[in-house]
FINUGU-278638 format. One record per residue: residue in three letters; x, y, z of N, C-alpha, C, O in turn. Coordinates in nm, 4 decimals, always signed. Layout:
REM FINUGU-278638
<r aa="ala" n_east="X" n_north="Y" n_up="Z" ca_east="X" ca_north="Y" ca_up="Z" c_east="X" c_north="Y" c_up="Z" o_east="X" o_north="Y" o_up="Z"/>
...
REM end
This chain:
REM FINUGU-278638
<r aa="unk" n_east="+0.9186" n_north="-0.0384" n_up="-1.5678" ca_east="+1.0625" ca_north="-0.0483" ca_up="-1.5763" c_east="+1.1046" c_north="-0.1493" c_up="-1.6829" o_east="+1.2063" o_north="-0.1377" o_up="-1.7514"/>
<r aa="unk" n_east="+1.0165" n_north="-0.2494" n_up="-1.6904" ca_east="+1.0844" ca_north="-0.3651" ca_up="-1.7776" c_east="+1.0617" c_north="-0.3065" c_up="-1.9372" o_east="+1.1424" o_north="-0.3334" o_up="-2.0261"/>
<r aa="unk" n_east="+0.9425" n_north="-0.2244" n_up="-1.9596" ca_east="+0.9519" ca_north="-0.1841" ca_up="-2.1240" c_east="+1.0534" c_north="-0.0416" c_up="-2.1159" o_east="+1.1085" o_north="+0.0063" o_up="-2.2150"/>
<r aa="unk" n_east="+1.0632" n_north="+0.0071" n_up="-1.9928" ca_east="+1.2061" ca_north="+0.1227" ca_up="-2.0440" c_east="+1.3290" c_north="+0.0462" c_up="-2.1003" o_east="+1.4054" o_north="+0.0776" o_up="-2.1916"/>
<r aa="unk" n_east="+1.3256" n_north="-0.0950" n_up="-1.9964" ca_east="+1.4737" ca_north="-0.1677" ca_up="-2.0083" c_east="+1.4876" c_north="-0.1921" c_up="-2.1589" o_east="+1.5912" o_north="-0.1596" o_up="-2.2170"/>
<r aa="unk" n_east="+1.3383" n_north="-0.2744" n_up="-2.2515" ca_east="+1.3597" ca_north="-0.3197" ca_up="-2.3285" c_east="+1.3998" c_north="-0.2329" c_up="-2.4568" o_east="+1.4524" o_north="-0.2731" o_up="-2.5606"/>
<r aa="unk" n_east="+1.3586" n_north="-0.0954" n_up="-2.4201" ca_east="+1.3719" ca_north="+0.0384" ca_up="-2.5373" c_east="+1.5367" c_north="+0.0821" c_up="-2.5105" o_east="+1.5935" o_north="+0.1618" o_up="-2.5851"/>
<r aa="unk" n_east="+1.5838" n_north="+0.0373" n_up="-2.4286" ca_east="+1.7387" ca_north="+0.0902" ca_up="-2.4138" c_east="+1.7514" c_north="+0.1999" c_up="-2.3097" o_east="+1.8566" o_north="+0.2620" o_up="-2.2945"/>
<r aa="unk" n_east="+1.6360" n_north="+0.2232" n_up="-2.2348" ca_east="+1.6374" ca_north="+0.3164" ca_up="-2.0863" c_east="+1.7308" c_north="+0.3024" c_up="-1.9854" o_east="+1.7747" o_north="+0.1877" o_up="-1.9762"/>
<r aa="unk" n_east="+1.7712" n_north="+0.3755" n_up="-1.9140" ca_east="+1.8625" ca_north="+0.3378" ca_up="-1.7633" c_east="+1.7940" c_north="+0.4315" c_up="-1.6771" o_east="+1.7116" o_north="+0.5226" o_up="-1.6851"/>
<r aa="unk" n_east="+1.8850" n_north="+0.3511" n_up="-1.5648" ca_east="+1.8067" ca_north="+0.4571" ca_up="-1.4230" c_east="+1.9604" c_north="+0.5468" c_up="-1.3981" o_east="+2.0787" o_north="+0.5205" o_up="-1.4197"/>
<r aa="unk" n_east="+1.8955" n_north="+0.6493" n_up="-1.3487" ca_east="+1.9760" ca_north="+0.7479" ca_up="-1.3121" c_east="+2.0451" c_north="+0.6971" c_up="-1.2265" o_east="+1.9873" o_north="+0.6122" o_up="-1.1586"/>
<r aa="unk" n_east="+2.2013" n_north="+0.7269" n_up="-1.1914" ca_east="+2.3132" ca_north="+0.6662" ca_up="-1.0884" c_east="+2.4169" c_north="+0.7467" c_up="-1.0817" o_east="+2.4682" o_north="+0.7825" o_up="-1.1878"/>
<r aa="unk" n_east="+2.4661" n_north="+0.7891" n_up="-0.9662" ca_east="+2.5765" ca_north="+0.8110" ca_up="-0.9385" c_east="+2.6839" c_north="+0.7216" c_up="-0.8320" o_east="+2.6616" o_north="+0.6084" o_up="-0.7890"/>
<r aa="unk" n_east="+2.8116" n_north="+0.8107" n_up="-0.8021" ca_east="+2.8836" ca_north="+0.7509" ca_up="-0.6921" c_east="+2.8840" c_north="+0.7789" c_up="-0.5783" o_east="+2.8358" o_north="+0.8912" o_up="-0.5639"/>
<r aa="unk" n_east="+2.9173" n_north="+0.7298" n_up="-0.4770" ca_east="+2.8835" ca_north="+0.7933" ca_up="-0.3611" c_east="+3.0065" c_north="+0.6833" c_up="-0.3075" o_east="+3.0186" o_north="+0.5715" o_up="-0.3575"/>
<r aa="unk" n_east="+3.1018" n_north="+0.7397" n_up="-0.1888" ca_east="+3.1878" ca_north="+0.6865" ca_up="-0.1487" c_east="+3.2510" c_north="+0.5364" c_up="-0.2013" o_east="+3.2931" o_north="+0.4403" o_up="-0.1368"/>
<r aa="unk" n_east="+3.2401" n_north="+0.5574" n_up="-0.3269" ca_east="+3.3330" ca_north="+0.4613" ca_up="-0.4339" c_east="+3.2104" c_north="+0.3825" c_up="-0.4692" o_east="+3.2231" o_north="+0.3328" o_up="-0.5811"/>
<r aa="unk" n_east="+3.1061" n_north="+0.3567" n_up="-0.4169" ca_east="+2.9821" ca_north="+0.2777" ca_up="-0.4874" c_east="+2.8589" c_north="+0.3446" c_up="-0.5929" o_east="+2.8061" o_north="+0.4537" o_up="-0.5709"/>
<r aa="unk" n_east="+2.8295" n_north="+0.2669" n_up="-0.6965" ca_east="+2.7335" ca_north="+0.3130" ca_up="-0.7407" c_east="+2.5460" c_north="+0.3213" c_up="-0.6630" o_east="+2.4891" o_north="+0.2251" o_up="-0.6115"/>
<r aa="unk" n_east="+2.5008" n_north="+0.4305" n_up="-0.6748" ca_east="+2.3770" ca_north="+0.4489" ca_up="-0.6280" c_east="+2.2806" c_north="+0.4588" c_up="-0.7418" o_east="+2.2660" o_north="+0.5680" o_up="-0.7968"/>
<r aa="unk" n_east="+2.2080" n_north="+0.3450" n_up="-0.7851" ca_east="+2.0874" ca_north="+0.3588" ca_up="-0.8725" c_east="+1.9533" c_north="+0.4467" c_up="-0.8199" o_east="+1.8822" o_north="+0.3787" o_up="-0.7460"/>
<r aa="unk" n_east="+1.9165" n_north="+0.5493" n_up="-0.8369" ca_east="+1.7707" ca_north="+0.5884" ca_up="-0.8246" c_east="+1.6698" c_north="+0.5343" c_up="-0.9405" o_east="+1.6893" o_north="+0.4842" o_up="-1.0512"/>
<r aa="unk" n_east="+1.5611" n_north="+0.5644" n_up="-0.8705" ca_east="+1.4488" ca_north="+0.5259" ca_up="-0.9473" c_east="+1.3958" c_north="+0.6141" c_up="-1.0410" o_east="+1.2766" o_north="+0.6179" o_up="-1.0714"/>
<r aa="unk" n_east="+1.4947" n_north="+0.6944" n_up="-1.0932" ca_east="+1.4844" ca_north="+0.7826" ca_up="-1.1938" c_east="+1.4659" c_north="+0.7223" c_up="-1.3243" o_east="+1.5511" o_north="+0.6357" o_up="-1.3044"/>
<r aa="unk" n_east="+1.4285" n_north="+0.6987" n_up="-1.4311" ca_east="+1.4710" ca_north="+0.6537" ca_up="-1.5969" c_east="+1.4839" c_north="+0.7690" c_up="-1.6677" o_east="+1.4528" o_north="+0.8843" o_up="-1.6381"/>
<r aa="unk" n_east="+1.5310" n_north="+0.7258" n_up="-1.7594" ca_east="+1.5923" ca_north="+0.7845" ca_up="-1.8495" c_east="+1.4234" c_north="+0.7499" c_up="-1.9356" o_east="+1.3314" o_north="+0.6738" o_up="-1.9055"/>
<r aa="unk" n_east="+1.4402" n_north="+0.8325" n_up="-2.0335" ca_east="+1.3159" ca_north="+0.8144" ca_up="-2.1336" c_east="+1.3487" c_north="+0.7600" c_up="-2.2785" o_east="+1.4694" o_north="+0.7566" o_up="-2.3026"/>
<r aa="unk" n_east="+1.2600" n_north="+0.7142" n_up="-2.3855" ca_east="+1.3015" ca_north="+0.6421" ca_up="-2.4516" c_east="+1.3220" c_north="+0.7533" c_up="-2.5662" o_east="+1.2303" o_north="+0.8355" o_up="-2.5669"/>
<r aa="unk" n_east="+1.4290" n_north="+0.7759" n_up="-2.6703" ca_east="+1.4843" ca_north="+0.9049" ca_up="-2.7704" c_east="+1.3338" c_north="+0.9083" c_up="-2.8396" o_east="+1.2865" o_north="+1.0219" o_up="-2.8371"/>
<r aa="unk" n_east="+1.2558" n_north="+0.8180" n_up="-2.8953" ca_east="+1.1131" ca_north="+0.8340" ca_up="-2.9631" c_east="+1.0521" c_north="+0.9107" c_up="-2.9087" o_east="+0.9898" o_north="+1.0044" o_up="-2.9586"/>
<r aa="unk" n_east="+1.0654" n_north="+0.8695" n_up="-2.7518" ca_east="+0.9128" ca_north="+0.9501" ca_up="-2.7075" c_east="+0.9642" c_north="+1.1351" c_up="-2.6736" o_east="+0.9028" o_north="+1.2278" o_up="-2.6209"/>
<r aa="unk" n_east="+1.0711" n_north="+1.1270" n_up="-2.7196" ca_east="+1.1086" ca_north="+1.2830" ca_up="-2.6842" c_east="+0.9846" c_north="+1.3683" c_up="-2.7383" o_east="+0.9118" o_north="+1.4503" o_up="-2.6825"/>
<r aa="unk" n_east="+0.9898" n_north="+1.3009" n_up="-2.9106" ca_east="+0.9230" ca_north="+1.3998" ca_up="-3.0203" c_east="+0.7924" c_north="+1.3143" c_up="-3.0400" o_east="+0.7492" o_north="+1.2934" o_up="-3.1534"/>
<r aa="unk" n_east="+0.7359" n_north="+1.2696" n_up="-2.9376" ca_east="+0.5659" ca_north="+1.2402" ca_up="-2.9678" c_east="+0.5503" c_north="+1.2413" c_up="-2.8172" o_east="+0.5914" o_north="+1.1800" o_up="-2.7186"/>
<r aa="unk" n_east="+0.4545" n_north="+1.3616" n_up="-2.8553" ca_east="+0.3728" ca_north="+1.3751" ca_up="-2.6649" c_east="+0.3291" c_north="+1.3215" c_up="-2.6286" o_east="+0.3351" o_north="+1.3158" o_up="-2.5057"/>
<r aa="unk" n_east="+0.2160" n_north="+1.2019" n_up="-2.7261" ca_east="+0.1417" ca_north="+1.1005" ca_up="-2.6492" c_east="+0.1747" c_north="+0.9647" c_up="-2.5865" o_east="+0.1152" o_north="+0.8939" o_up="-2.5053"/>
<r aa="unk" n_east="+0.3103" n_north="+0.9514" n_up="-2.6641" ca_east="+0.3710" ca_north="+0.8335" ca_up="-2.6370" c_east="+0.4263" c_north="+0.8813" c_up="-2.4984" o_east="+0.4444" o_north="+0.7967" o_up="-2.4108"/>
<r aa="unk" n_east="+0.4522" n_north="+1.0058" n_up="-2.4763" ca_east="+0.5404" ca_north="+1.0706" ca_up="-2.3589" c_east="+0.4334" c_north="+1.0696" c_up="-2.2432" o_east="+0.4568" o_north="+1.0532" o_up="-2.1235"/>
<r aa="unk" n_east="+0.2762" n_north="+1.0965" n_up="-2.3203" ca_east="+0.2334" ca_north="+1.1234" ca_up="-2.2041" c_east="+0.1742" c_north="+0.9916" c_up="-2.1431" o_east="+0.1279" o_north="+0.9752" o_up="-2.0302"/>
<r aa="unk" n_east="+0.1873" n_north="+0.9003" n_up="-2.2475" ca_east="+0.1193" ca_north="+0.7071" ca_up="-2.2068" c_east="+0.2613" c_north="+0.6728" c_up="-2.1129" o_east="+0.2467" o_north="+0.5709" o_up="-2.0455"/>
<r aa="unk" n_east="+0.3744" n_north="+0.7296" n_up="-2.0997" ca_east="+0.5142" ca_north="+0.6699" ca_up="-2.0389" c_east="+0.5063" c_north="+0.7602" c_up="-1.8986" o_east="+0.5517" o_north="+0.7088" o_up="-1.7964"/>
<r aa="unk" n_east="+0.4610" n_north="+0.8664" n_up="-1.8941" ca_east="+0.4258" ca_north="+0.9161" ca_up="-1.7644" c_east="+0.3302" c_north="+0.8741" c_up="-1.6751" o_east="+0.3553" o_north="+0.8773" o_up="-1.5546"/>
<r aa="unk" n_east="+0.2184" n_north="+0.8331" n_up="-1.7185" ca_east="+0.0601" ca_north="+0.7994" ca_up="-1.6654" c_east="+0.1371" c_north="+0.6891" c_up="-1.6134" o_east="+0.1435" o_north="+0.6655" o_up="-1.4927"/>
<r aa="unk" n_east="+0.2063" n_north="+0.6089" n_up="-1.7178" ca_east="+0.2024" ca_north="+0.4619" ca_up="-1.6331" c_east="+0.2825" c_north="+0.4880" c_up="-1.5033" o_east="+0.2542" o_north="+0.4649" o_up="-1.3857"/>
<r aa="unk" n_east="+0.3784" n_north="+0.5371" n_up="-1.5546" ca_east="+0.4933" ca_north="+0.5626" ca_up="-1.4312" c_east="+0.3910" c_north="+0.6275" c_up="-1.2902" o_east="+0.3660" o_north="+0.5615" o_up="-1.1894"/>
<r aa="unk" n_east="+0.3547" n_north="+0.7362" n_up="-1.3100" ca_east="+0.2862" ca_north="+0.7802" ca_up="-1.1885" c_east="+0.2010" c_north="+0.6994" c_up="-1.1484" o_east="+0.1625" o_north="+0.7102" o_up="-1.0319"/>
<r aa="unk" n_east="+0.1461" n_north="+0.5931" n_up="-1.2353" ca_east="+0.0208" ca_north="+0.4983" ca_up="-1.1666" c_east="+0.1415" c_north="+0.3830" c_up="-1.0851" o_east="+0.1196" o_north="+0.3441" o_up="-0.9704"/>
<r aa="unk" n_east="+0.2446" n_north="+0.3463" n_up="-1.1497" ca_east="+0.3136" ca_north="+0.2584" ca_up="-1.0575" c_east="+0.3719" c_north="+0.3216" c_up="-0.9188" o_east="+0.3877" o_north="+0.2721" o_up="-0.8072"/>
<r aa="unk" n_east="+0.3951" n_north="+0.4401" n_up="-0.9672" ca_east="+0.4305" ca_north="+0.5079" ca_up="-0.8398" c_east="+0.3486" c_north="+0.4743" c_up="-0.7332" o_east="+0.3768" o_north="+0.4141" o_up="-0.6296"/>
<r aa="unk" n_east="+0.2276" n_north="+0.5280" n_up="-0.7775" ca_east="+0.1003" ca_north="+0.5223" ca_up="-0.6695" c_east="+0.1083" c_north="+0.3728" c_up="-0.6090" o_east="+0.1092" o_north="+0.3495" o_up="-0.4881"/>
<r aa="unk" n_east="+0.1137" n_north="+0.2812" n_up="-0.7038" ca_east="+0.0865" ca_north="+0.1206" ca_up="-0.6517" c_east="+0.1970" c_north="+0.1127" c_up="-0.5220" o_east="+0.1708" o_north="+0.0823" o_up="-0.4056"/>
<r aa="unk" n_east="+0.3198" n_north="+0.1475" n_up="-0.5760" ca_east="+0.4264" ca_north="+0.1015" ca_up="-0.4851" c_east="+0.4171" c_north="+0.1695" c_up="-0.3433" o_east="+0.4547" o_north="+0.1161" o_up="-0.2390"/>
<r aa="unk" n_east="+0.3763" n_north="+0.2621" n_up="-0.3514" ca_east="+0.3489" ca_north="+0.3976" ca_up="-0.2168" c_east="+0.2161" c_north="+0.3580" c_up="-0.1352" o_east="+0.1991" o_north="+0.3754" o_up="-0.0145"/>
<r aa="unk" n_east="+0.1215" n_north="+0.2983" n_up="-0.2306" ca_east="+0.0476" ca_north="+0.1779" ca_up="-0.1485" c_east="+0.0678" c_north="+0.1204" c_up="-0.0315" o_east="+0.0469" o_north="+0.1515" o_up="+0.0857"/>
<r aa="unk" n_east="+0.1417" n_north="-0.0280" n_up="-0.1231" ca_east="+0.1738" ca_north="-0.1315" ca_up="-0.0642" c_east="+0.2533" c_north="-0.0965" c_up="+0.0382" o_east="+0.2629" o_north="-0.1838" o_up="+0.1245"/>
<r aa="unk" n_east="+0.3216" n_north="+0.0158" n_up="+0.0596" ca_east="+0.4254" ca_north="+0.0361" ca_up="+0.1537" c_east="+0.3597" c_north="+0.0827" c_up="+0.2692" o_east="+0.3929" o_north="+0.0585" o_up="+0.3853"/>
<r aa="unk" n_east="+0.2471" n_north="+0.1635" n_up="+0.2239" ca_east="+0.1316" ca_north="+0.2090" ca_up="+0.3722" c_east="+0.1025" c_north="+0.0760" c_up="+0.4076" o_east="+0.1309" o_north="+0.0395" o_up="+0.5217"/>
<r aa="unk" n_east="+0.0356" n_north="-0.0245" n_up="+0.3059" ca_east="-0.0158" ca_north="-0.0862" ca_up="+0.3542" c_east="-0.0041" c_north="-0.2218" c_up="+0.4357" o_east="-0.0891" o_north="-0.2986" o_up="+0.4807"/>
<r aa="unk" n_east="+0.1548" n_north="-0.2208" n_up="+0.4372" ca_east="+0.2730" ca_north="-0.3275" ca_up="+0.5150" c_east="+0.2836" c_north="-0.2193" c_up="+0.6263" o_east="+0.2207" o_north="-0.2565" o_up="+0.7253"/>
<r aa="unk" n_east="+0.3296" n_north="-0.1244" n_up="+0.6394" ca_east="+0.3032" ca_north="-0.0269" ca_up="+0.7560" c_east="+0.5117" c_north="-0.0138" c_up="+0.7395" o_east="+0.5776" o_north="+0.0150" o_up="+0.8394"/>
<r aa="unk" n_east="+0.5809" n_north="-0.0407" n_up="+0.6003" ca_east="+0.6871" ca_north="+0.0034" ca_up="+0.6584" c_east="+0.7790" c_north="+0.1881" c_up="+0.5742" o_east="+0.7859" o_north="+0.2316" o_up="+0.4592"/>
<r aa="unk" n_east="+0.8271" n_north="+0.2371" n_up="+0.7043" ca_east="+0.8437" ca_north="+0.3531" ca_up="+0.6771" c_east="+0.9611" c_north="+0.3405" c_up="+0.6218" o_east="+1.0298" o_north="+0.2526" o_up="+0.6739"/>
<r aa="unk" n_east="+1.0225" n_north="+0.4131" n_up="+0.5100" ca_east="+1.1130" ca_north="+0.4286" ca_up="+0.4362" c_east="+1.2418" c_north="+0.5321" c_up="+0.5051" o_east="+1.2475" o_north="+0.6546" o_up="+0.5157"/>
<r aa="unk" n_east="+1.3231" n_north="+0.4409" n_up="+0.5387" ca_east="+1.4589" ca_north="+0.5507" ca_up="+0.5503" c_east="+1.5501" c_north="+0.4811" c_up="+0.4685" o_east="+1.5538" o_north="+0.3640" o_up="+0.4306"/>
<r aa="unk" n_east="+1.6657" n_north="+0.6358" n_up="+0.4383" ca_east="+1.7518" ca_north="+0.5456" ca_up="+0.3909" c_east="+1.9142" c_north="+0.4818" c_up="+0.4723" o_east="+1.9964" o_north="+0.3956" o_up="+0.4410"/>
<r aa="unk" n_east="+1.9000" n_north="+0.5772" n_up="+0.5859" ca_east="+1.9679" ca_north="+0.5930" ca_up="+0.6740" c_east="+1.9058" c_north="+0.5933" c_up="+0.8219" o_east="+1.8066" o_north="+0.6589" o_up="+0.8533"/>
<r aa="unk" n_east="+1.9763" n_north="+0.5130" n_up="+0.9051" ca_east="+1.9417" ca_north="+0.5092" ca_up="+1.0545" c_east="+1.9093" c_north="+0.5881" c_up="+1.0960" o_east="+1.9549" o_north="+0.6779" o_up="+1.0253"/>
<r aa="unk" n_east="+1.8125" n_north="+0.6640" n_up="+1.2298" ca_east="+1.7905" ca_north="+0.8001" ca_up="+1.2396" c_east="+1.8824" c_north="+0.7671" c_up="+1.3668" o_east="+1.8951" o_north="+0.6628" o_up="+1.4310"/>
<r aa="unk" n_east="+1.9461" n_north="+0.9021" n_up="+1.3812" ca_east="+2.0620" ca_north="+0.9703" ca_up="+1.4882" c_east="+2.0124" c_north="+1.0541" c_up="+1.5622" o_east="+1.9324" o_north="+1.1390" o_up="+1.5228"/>
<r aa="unk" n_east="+2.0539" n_north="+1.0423" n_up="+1.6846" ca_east="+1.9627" ca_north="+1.1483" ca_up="+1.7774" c_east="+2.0383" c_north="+1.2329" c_up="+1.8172" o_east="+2.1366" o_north="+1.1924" o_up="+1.8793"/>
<r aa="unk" n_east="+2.0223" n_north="+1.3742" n_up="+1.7977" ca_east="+2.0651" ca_north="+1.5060" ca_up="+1.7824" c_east="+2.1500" c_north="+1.4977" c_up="+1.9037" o_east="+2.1201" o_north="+1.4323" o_up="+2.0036"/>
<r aa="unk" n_east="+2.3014" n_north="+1.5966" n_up="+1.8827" ca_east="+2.4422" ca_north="+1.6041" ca_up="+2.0200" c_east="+2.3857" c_north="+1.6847" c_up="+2.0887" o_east="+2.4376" o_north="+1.7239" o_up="+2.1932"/>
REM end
C-alpha cells in the first residue's frame, strides 16, 4: 500500500449513508497499465500480502464481520 500511495494510487471508496467507505481495493499505477511485468511484480506482491494478512487473522483466531450477526424473524 505504501509504494501504491507513493506512485499516486487510491483505494477504491464509495458512500454509504452520507459516509465514505474505503475498500481495500487500489487503484494501479498509469505505468504499469502498459508493462506486464511491472503489473505482474504489483500483483504477486499484493496477493502475497493478502496471504500474510489472512494469516495473522487465523492466527489471532478473529473472525471478520462487518456487521453484527441478527438472528432470523
Amino acid at each position: 500500500a505504501e509504494e501504491l500511495e507513493r506512485r499516486g494510487c487510491g483505494r477504491f471508496a464509495y458512500l454509504a449513508r452520507g459516509r465514505e467507505v474505503k475498500l481495500n481495493f487500489w487503484s494501479v499505477p498509469e505505468d504499469a497499465l502498459d508493462a506486464p511485468e511491472e503489473m505482474a511484480r504489483l500483483a504477486h506482491a499484493a496477493l502475497a500480502y493478502a496471504r500474510s494478512v489472512a494469516e495473522q487473522k487465523a492466527r489471532s483466531g478473529k473472525a471478520r464481520s462487518s456487521r453484527p450477526h441478527k438472528p432470523p424473524r
